[in-house]
RODO-2510 file (C-alpha; in nm, 4 decimals, decimal comma):
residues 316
     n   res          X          Y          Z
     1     x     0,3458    14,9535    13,5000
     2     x     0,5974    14,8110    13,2573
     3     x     0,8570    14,5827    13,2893
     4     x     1,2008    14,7435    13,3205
     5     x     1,5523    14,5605    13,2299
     6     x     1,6389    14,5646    13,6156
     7     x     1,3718    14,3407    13,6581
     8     x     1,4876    14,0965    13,4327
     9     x     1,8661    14,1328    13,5443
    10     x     1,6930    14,0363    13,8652
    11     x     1,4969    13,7129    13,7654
    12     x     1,8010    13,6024    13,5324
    13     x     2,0448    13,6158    13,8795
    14     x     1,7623    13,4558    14,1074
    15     x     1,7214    13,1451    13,8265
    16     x     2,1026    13,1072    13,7682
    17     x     2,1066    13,1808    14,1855
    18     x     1,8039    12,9413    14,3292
    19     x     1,8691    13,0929    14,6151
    20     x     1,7591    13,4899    14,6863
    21     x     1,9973    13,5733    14,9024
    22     x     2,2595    13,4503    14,6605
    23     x     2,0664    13,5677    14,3728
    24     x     2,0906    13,9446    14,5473
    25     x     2,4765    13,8965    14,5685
    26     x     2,4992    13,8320    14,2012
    27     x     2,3076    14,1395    14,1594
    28     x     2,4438    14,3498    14,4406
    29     x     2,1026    14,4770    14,5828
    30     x     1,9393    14,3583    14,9261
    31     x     1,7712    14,0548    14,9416
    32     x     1,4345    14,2399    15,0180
    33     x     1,5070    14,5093    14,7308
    34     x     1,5395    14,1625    14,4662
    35     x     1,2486    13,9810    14,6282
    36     x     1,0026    14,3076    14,5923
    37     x     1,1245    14,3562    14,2139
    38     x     1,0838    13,9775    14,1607
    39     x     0,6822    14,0493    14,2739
    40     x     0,6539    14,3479    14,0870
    41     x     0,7389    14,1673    13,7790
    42     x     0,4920    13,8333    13,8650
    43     x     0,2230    14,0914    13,9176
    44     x     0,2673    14,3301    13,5575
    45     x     0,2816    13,9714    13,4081
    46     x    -0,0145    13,8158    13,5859
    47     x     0,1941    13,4748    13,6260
    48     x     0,3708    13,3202    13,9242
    49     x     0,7615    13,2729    13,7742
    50     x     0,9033    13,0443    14,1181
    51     x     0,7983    12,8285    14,3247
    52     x     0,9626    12,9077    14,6490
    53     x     1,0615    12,6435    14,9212
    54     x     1,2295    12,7059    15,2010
    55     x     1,5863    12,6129    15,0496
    56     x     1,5179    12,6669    14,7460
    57     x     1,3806    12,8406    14,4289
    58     x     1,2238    12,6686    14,1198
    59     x     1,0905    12,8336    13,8435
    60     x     0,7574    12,7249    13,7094
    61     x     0,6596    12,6674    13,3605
    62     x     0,5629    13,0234    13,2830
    63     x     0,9031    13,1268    13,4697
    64     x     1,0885    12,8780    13,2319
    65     x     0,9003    13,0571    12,9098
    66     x     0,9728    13,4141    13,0744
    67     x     1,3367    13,3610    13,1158
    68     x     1,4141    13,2509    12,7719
    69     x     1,2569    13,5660    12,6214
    70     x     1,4654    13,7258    12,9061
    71     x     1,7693    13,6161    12,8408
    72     x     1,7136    13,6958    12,4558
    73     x     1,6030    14,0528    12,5566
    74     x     1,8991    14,1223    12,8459
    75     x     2,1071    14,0018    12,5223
    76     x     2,0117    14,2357    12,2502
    77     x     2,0317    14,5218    12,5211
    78     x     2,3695    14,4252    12,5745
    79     x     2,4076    14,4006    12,2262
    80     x     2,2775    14,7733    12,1617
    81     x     2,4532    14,9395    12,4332
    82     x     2,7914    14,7660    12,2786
    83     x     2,7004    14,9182    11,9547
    84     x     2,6409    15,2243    12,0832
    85     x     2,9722    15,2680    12,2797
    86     x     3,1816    15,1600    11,9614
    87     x     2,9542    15,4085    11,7496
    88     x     3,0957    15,6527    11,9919
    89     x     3,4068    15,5750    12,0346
    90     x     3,4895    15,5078    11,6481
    91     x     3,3322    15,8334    11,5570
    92     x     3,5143    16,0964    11,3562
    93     x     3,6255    16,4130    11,5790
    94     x     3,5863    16,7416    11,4245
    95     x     3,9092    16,9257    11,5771
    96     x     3,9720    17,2661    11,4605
    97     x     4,3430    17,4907    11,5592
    98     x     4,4474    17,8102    11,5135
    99     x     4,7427    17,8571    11,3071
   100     x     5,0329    17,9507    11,5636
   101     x     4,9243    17,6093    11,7845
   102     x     4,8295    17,3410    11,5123
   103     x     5,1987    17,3123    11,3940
   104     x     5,3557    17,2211    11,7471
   105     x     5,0734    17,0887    11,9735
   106     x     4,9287    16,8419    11,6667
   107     x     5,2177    16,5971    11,6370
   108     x     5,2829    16,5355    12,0291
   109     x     4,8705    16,5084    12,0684
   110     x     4,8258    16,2530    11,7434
   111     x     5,1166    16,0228    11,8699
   112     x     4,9221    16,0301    12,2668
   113     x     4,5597    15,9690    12,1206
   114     x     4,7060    15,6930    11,8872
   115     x     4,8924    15,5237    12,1799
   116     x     4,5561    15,5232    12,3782
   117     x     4,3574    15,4290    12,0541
   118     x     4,4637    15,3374    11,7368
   119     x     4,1193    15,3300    11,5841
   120     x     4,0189    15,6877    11,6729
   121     x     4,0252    15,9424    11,3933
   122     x     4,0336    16,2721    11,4251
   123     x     4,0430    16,5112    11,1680
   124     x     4,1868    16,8727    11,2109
   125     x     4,0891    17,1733    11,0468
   126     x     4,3136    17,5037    11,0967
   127     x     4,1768    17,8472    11,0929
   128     x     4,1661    18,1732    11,2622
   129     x     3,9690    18,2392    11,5512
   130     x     3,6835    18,3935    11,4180
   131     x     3,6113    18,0677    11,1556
   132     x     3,6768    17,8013    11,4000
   133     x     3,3967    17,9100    11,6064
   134     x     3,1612    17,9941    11,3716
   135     x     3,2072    17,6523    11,2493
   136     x     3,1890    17,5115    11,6020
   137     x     2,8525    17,6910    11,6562
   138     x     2,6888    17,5690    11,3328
   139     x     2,8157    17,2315    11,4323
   140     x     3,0934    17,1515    11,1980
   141     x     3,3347    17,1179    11,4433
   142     x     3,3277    16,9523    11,7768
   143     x     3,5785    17,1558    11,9326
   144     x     3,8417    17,3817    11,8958
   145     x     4,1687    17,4623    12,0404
   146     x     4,1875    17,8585    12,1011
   147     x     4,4117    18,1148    12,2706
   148     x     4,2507    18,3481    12,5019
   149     x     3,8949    18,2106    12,4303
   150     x     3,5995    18,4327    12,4698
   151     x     3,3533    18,4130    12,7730
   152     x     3,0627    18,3361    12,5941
   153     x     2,7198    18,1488    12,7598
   154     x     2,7106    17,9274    12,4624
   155     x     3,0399    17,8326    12,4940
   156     x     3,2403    17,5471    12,7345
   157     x     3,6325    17,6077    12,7878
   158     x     3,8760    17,3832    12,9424
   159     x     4,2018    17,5268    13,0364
   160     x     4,5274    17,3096    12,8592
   161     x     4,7687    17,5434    12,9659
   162     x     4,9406    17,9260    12,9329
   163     x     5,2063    17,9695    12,6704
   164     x     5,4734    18,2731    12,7522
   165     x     5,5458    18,4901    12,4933
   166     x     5,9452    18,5378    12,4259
   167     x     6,1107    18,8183    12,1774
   168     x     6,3062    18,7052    11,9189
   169     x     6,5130    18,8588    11,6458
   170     x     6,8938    18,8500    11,5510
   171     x     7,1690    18,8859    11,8236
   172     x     7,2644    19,1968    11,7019
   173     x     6,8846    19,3294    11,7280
   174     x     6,8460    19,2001    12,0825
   175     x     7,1851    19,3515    12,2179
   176     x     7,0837    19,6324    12,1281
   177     x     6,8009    19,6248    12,3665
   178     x     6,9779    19,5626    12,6729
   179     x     7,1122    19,9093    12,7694
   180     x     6,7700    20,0113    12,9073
   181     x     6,5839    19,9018    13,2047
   182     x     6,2536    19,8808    13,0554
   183     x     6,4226    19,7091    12,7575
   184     x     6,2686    19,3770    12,8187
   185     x     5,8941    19,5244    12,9049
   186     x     5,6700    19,4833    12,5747
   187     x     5,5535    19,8694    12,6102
   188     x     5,9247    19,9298    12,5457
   189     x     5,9629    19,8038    12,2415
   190     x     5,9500    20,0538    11,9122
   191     x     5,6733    19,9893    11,7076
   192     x     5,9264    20,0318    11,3566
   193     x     6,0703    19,7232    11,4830
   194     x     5,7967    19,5114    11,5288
   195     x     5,6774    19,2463    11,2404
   196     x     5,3405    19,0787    11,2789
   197     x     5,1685    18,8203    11,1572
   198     x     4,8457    18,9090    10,9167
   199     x     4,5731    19,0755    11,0456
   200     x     4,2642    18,8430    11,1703
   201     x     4,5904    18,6122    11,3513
   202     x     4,4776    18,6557    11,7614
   203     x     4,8463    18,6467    11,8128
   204     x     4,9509    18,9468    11,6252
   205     x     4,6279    19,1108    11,8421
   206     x     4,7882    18,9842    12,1278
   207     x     5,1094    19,1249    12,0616
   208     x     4,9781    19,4943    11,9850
   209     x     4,7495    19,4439    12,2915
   210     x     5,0337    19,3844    12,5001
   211     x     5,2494    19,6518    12,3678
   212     x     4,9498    19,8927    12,3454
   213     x     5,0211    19,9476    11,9919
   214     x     4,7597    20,0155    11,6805
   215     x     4,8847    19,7735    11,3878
   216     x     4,9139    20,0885    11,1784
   217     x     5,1871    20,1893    11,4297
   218     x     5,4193    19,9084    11,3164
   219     x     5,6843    19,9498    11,0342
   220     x     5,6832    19,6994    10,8025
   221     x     5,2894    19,4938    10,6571
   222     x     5,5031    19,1450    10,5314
   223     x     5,1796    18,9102    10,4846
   224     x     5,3465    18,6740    10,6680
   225     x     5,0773    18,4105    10,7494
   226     x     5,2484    18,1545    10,9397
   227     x     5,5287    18,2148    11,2344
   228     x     5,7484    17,9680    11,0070
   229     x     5,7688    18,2866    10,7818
   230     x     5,7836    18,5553    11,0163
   231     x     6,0461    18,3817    11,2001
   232     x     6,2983    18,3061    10,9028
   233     x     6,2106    18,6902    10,8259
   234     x     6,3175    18,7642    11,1719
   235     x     6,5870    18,5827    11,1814
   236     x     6,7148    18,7835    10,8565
   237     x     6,7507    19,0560    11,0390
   238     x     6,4068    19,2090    10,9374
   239     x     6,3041    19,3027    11,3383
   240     x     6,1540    19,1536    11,6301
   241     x     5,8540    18,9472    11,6747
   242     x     5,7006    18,8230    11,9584
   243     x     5,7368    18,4012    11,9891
   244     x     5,5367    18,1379    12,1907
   245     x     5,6549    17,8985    12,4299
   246     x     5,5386    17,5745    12,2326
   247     x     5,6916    17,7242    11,9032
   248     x     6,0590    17,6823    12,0175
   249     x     6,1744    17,4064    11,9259
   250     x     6,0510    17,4208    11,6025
   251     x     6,1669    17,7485    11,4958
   252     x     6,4843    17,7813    11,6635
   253     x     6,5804    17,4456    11,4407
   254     x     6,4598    17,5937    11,1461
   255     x     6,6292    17,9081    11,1802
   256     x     6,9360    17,8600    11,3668
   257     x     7,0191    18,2409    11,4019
   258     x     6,7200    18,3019    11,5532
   259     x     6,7949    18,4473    11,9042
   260     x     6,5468    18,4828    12,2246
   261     x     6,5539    18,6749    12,5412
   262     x     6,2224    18,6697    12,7998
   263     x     6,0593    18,9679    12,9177
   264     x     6,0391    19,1013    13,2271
   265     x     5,8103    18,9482    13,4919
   266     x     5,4914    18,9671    13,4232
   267     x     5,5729    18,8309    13,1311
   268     x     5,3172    18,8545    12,8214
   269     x     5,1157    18,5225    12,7677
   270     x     4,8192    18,3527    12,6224
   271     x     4,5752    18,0868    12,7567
   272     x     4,5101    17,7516    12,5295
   273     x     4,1835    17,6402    12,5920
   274     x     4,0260    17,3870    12,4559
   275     x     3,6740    17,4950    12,3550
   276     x     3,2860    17,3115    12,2910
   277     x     2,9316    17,3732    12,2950
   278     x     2,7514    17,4097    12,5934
   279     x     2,4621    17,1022    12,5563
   280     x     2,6737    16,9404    12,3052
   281     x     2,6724    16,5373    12,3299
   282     x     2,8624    16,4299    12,5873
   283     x     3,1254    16,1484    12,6848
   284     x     3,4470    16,0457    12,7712
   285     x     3,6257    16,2067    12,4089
   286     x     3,5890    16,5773    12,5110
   287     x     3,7958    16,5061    12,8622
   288     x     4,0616    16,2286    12,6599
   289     x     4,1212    16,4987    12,4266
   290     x     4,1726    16,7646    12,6971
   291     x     4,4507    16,5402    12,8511
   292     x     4,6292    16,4327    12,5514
   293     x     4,6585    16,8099    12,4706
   294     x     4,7648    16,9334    12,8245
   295     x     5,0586    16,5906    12,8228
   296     x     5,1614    16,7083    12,4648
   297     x     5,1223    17,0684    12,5793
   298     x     5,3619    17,0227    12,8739
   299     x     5,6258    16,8207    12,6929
   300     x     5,6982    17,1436    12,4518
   301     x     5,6608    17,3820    12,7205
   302     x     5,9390    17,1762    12,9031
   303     x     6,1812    17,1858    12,6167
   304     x     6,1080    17,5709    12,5457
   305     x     6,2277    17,5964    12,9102
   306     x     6,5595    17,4218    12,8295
   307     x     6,5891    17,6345    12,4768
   308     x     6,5199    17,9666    12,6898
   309     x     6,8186    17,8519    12,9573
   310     x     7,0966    17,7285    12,6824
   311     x     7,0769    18,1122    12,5278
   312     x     7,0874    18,2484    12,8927
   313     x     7,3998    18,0617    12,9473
   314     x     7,5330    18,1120    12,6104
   315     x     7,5050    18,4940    12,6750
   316     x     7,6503    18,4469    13,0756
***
């Protein structure tokens, strides 16, 4: 047998105690769970640590000698665990985004994890689907924010939330739409008008998947790499493009003649996940991060609701 830090815990209380009973309150066991641990640790030793009297505890000389190499022991475990925990806490996190979230989920998400702790760093990396999780499998990353993340056994996903997909182009371009009454229904829309964003982007997948279109289907090949670009394109009077929930605030300000209207129910949408190893070290940091993205998630999905309803009335 070896001695164990319970056991230690335990003498420490019943010295500072005198008293088992009290000495079992200090260390919220029973009495006769503290007593038995109290033996145990007399016997691995081969020394008698108390003197017990019927109101009273006293510790004998070896007990006196054991409990100062206690208390130094119980002290550097503290010590380590402490260590540990801010070794944890203070560690980098390897974050990585796609492209058509980091822009407008990053900001709102710094400012919470700041707020909760200013000494946690985190340091993003953006990139397509396909290179965030290879780099999340060899263990560059820690996680990675996704939309639509595969089902995969070596994976872990935790929902954030579901971004809507709206249609946005010039007035004139959406007008145009509304005579039909499959207008609003993604399978109605004409693949000449559609602009994308490059190929390997999961939302421009997304968008022909929901349209049931082949990318070679679509009119114009832009390069646009960012929805900054394809929106002020858009917005030009270029086409149409399919536009994200958490994307409206930022776009619509940037390209004031940008115009929206929603689909038809059900409308198109992707699922942000927030994605890890399976097995990968745990803790607290993997569930923080999760919330911090879901709050900042649902702030822009609440002001894309308020967007969405100012161009309803505007049109009423």
């Amino acid at each position: 047998m070896k001695i164990t830090l319970k056991q230690l815990q335990y003498f420490r209380a019943l010295a500072e105690a005198r008293n088992f009973g009290r000495a079992a309150e200090i260390a919220n066991v029973t009495q006769p769970a503290l007593s038995m641990q109290i033996k145990e640790l007399e016997a691995i030793l081969g020394v008698q640590l108390v003197e017990r009297l019927p109101r009273d505890v006293r510790l004998t000389r070896e007990g006196r000698a054991v409990l100062e190499r206690a208390e130094r022991v119980l002290t550097e475990a503290m010590e380590l665990e402490a260590s540990a925990r801010r070794a944890t806490l203070g560690a980098a996190l390897n974050v990585g985004m796609i492209p058509t979230v980091a822009p407008y989920l990053l900001a709102g998400t710094l400012a919470r994890l700041r707020a909760a702790d200013i000494t946690r760093d985190l340091r993003l990396r953006e990139a397509q689907t396909a290179d965030l999780l290879s780099a999340l499998r060899d263990g560059r990353l820690d996680a990675v924010v996704l939309a639509d993340p595969p089902n995969s056994p070596d994976l872990e996903a935790a929902a954030l939330f579901e971004d809507r997909f709206l249609l946005a182009g010039t007035e004139a371009r959406l007008q145009a739409l509304d005579g039909g009454p499959e207008a609003l229904r993604p399978m109605a829309l004409r693949p000449e008008h559609l602009l994308l964003l490059d190929e390997g982007h999961c939302l421009a997948d997304q968008a022909l998947e929901f349209c049931r279109l082949d990318r070679r289907q679509t009119r114009l090949d832009l390069g646009a790499s960012s929805l900054g670009t394809l929106c002020g394109l858009v917005a030009e009077g270029f086409g149409l493009t399919f536009l994200p929930e958490i994307a409206l605030a930022s776009e619509t300000a940037a390209s004031p003649a940008l115009s929206l209207r929603r689909f038809k129910v059900p409308e198109p949408a992707r699922r942000i996940a927030l994605v890890r190893r399976k097995g990968s070290a745990g803790g607290a940091w993997f569930e923080d991060l999760q919330a911090h993205l879901c709050a900042a998630g649902a702030e822009l999905l609440a002001g894309a609701q308020q967007i969405a309803q100012r161009g309803d009335s505007a049109r009423g």
